[in-house]
C-alpha positions as CSV (number, residue, x, y, z in Angstrom):
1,X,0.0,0.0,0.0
2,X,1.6,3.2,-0.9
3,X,1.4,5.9,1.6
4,X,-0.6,8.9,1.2
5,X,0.2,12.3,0.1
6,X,-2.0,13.8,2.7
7,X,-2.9,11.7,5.5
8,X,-6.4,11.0,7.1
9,X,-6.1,8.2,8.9
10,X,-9.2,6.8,10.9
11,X,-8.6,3.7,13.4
12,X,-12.2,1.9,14.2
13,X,-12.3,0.1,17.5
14,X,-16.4,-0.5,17.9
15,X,-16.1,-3.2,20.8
16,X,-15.8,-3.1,24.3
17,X,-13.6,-0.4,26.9
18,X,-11.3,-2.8,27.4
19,X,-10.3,-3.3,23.8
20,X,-10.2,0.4,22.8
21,X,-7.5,1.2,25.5
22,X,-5.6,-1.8,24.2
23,X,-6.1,0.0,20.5
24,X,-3.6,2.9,21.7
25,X,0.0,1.6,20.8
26,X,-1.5,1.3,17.3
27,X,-2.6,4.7,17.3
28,X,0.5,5.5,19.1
29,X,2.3,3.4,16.5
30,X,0.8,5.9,13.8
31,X,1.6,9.3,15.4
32,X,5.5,8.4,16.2
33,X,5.5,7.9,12.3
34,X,3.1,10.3,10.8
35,X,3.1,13.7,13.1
36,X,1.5,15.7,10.6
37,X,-1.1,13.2,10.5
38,X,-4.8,13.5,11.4
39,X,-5.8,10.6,13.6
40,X,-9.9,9.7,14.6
41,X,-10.8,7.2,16.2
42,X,-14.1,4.9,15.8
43,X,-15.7,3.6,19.0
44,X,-19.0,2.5,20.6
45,X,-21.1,5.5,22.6
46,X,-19.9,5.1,26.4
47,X,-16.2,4.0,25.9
48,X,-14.8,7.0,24.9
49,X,-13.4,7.8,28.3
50,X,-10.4,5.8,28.1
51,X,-9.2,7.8,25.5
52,X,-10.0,11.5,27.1
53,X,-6.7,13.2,26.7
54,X,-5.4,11.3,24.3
55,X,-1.7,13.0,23.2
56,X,-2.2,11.1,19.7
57,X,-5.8,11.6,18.9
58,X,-6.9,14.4,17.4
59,X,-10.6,13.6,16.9
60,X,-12.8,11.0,19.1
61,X,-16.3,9.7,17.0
62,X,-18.3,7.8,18.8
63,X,-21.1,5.7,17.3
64,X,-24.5,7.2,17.8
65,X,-27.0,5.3,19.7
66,X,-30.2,7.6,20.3
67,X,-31.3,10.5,18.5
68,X,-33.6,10.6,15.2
69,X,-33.1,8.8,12.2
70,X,-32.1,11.8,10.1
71,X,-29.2,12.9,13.0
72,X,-27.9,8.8,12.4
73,X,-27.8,9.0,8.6
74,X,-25.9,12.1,8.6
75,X,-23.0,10.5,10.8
76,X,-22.9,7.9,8.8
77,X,-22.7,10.0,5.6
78,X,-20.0,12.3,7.4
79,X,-17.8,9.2,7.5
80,X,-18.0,8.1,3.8
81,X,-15.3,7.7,2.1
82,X,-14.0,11.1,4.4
83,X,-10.5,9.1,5.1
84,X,-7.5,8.2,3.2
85,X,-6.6,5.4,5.5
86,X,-9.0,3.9,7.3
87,X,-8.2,0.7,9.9
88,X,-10.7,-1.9,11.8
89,X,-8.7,-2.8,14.9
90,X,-10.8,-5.1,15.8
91,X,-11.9,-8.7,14.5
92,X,-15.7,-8.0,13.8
93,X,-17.5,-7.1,10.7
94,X,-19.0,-4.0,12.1
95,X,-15.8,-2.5,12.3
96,X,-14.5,-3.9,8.9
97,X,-17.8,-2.7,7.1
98,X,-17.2,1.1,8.9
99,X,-13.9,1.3,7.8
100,X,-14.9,0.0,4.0
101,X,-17.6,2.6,4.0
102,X,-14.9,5.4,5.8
103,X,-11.4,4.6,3.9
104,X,-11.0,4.9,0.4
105,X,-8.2,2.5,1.7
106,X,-8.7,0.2,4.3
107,X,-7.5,-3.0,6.0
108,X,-8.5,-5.5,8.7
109,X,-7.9,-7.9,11.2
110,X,-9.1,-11.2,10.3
111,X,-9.4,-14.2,13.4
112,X,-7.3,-17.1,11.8
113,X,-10.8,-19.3,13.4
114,X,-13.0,-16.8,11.5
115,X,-14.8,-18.2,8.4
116,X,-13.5,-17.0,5.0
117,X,-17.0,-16.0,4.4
118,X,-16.8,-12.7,6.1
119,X,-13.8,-11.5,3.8
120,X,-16.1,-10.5,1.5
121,X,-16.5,-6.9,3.7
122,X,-12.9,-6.3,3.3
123,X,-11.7,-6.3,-0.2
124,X,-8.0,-5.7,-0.7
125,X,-6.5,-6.3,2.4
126,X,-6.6,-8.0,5.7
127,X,-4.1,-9.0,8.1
128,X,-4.8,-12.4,10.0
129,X,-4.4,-12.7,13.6
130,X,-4.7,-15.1,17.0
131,X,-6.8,-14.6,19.0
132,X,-5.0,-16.8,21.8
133,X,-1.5,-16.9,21.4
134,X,-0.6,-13.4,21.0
135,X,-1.0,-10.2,23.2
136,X,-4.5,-8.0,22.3
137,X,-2.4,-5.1,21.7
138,X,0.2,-7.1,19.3
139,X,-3.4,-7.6,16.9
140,X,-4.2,-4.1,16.4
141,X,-0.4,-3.6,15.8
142,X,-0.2,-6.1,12.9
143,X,-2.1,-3.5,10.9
144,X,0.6,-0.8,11.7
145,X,3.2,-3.4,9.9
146,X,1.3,-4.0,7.3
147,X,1.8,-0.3,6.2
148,X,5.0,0.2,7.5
149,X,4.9,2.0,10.3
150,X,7.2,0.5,13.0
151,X,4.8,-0.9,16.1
152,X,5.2,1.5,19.2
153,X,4.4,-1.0,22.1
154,X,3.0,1.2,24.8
155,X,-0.3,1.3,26.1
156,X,-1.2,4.6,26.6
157,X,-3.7,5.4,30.0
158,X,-6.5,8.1,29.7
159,X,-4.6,11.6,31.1
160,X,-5.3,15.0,32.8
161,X,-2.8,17.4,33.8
162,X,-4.0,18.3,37.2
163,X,-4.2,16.4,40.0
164,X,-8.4,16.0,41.0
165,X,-9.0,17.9,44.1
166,X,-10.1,15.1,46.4
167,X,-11.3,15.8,50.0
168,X,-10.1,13.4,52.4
169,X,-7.1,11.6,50.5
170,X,-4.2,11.1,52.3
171,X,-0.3,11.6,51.1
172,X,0.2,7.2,50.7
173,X,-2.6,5.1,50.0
174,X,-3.5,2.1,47.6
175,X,-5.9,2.0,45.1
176,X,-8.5,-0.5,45.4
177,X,-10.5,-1.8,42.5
178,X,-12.8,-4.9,43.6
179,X,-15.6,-4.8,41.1
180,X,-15.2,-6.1,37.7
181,X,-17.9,-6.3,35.1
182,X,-18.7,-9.8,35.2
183,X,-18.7,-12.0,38.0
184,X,-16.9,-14.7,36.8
185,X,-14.0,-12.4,37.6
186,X,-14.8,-11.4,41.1
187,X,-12.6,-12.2,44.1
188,X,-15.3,-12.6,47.4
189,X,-16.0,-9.8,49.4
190,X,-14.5,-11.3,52.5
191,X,-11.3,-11.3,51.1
192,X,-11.7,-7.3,49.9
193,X,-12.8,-7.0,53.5
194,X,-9.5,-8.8,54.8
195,X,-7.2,-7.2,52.5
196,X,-8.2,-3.7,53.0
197,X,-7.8,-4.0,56.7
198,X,-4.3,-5.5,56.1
199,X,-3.5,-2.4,53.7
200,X,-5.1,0.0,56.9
201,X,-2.8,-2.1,59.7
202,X,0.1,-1.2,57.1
203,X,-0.8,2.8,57.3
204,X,-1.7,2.9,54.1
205,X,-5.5,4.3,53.0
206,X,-7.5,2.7,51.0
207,X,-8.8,4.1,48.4
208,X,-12.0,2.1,46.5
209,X,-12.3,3.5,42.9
210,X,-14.7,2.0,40.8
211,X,-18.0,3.1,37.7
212,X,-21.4,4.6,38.3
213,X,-23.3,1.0,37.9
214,X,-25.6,0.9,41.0
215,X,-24.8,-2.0,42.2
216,X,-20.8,-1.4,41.9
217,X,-21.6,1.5,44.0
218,X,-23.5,0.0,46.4
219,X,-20.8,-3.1,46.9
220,X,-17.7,-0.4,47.5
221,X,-19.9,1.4,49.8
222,X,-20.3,-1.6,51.8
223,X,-16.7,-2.6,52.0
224,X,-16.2,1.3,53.3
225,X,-17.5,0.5,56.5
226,X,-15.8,-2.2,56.7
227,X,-12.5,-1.0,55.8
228,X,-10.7,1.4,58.7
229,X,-10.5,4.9,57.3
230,X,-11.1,3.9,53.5
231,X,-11.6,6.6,50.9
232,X,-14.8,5.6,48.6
233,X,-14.9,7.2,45.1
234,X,-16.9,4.9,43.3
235,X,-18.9,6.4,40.7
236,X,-17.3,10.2,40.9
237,X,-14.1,10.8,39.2
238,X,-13.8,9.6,35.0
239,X,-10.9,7.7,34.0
240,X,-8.3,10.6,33.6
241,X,-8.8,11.3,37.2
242,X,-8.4,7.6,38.5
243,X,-5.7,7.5,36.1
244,X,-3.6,10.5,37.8
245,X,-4.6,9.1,41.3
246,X,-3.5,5.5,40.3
247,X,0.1,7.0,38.8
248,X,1.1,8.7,42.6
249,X,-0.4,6.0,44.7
250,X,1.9,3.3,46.9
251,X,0.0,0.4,44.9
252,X,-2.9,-0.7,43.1
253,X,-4.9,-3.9,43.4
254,X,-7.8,-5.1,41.1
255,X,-9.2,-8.0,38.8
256,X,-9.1,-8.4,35.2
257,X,-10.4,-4.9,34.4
258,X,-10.1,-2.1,32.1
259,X,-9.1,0.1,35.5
260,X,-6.2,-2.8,35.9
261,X,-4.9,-2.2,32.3
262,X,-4.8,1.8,33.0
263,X,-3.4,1.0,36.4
264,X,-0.4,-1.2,34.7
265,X,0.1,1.6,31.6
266,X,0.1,4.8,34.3
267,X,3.5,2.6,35.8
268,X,1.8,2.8,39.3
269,X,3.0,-0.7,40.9
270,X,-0.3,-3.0,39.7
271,X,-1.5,-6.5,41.6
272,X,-3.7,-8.1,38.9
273,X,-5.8,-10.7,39.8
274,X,-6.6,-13.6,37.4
275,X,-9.1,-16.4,37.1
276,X,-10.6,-17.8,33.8
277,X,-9.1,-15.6,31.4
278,X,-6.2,-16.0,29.1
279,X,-3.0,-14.3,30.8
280,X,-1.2,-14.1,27.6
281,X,-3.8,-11.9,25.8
282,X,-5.2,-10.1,28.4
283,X,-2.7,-9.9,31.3
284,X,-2.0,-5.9,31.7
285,X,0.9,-4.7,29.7
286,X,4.2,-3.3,31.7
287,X,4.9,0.6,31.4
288,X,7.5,-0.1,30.1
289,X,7.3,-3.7,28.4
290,X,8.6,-3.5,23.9
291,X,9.3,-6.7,23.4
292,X,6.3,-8.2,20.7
293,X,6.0,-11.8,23.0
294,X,3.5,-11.5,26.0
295,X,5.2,-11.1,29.3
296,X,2.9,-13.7,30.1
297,X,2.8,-17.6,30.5
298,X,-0.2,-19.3,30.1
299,X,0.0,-20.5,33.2
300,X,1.8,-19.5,36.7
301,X,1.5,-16.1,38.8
302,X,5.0,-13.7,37.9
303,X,6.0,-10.4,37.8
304,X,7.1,-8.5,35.3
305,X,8.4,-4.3,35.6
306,X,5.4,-3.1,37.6
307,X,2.9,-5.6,37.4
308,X,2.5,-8.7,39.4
309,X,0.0,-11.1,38.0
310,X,-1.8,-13.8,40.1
311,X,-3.7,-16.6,38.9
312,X,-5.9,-18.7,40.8
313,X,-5.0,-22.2,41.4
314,X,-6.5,-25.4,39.8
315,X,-6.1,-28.2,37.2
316,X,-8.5,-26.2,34.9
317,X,-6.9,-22.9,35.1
318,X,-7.2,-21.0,33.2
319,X,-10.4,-22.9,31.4
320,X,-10.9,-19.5,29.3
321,X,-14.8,-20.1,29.7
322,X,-17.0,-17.2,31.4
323,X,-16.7,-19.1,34.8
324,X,-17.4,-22.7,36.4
325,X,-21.2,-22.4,34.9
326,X,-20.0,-20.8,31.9
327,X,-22.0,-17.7,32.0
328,X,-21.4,-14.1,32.6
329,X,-22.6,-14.1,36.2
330,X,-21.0,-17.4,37.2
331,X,-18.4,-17.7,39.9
332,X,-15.1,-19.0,39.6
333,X,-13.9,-21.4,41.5
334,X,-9.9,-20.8,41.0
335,X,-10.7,-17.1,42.4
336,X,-13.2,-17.9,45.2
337,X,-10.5,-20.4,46.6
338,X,-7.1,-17.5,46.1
339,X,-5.9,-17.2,49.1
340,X,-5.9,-13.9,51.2
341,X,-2.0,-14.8,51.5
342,X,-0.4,-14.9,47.4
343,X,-2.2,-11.8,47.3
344,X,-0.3,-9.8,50.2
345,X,3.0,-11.6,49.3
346,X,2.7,-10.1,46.0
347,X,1.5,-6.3,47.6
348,X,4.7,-6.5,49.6
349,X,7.0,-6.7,46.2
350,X,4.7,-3.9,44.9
351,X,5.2,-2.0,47.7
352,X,8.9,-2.6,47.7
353,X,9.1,-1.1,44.3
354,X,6.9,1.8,45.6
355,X,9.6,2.6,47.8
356,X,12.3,2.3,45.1
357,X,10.2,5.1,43.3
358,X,10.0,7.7,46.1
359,X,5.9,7.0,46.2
């Protein structure tokens, strides 16, 4: 593909939070080579806050949902053909038929288990990928290649310049994250319980970030009172100010979350905790990780730069199915059963590093 004189380039993610944040080397890929560049990005309504402040983007377009019929068709028109390059960074056919209709060039990730059927909404090019033995970002950065532009491996965390004013904080605390999105990625409230006492015997506060979903706010609320002297913002700052807070704090601890990738890309020493799910896709990338192999095995608990990744024990781990009932709110058996113990072993190496910081 020969590069353009005049570059509009348009990178479509339209799939969950998680896998627009994990989008951003690409797009980071793009700007390190093109400067002069201008650089949209394509996602679902409601996930645009994991780009906010975005050094590399210069326009966010987010995928109407509401409004009339007449207000849809004219995004949709907006987008024809209005790009010179235009790249689905994602496996789907939504975002291979947005950027067909958007790029007068495009490509597209194709899942080497997808059936050759689909390719039909991607004429020209697509680059295959795995959807298991490679890292998420290391897809979206097969399409930089393909171009060539040299990949930039760096996830880059939603960002603000100011610090949020937050009443109460005090100067060391840890960042506490204990709700995912599904529950097959939960770790049992006792053991939040537990732990944030630990972290409060220690002298450090804990501070319970999490979204505006009811019951998310209801459950950190709960452990609040549980927790001596913990700091509940659940549901009140956006992801550039959890971000900034995450990036000064002594250490952060969370499960397989989008707030655990931002926590592992701010540099902030991160304690992931990991069931079901693949490691070696979706285990949060190191600040300061550039090598194109996950830092991740399959299976086993390690550390790697500022991230320490647990996985729950058991012959099935990890099973890569949504939980022991294999549904989205299903428990998990390898994470009910992690002991309070691997956890604080591994907050103590965090914490270590911490203090090799200056935090």
């Amino acid at each position: 593909m020969k590069t353009p004189t005049r570059r509009r380039i348009l990178v479509v993610c339209t799939r969950r939070i998680g896998d627009v944040l994990l989008t951003t080397p690409l797009i980071r890929s793009l700007r390190k080579a093109w400067q002069d560049a201008q650089i949209d990005v394509l996602v679902l309504q409601g996930t645009e806050g994991v780009l906010v402040g975005n050094p590399d983007i210069d326009r966010v377009r987010a995928l109407p949902k509401g409004g009339t019929r007449w207000a849809r068709l004219r995004f949709y028109l907006s987008l024809l053909q209005s790009y010179d390059i235009s790249l689905a960074a994602t496996g789907s056919d939504r975002a291979r038929f947005l950027a067909r209709w958007a790029g007068r060039r495009c490509l597209g990730l194709w899942s080497l288990t997808d059936p050759a059927r689909g390719r039909r909404w991607l004429p020209g090019h697509w680059v295959d990928f795995s959807e298991t033995g490679e890292h998420a970002i290391e897809s979206p950065l097969r399409l930089a290649k393909a171009i060539g532009v040299p990949p930039w491996r760096e996830v880059v965390p939603p960002q603000r310049k100011a610090f949020p004013a937050i009443t109460g904080l005090r100067q060391s605390y840890a960042v506490v994250h204990p709700w995912p999105k599904f529950s097959y990625k939960a770790w049992p409230r006792e053991r939040w319980v537990s732990l944030g006492r630990a972290l409060a015997l220690d002298g450090l506060q804990v501070v319970l970030s999490g979204g505006p979903d009811v019951e998310e706010m209801a459950f950190c609320a709960g452990l609040a009172e549980e927790i001596p002297g913990a700091l509940n913002l659940c549901g009140t700052q956006g992801f550039d100010s959890l971000a900034k807070l995450i990036s000064l704090a002594r250490v952060y601890i969370g499960p397989d979350t989008v707030m655990t990738h931002i926590a592992a890309a701010t540099g902030a020493p991160t304690v992931a905790l990991f069931g079901p799910s693949n490691p070696v896709r979706w285990g949060p990338w190191p600040a300061r990780w550039r090598q194109p192999e996950s830092p991740w095995p399959f299976r086993g608990s390690r550390n790697f730069g500022n991230v320490w990744l647990i996985q729950g024990e058991a012959p099935c781990v990890p099973c890569l199915m949504e939980g022991c009932e294999r549904k989205l709110d299903s428990r998990s058996r390898c994470l009910d059963e992690l002991p309070l113990g691997r956890v604080t072993a591994a907050i103590a190496q965090a914490l270590a590093l911490a203090s090799v910081r200056g935090n």
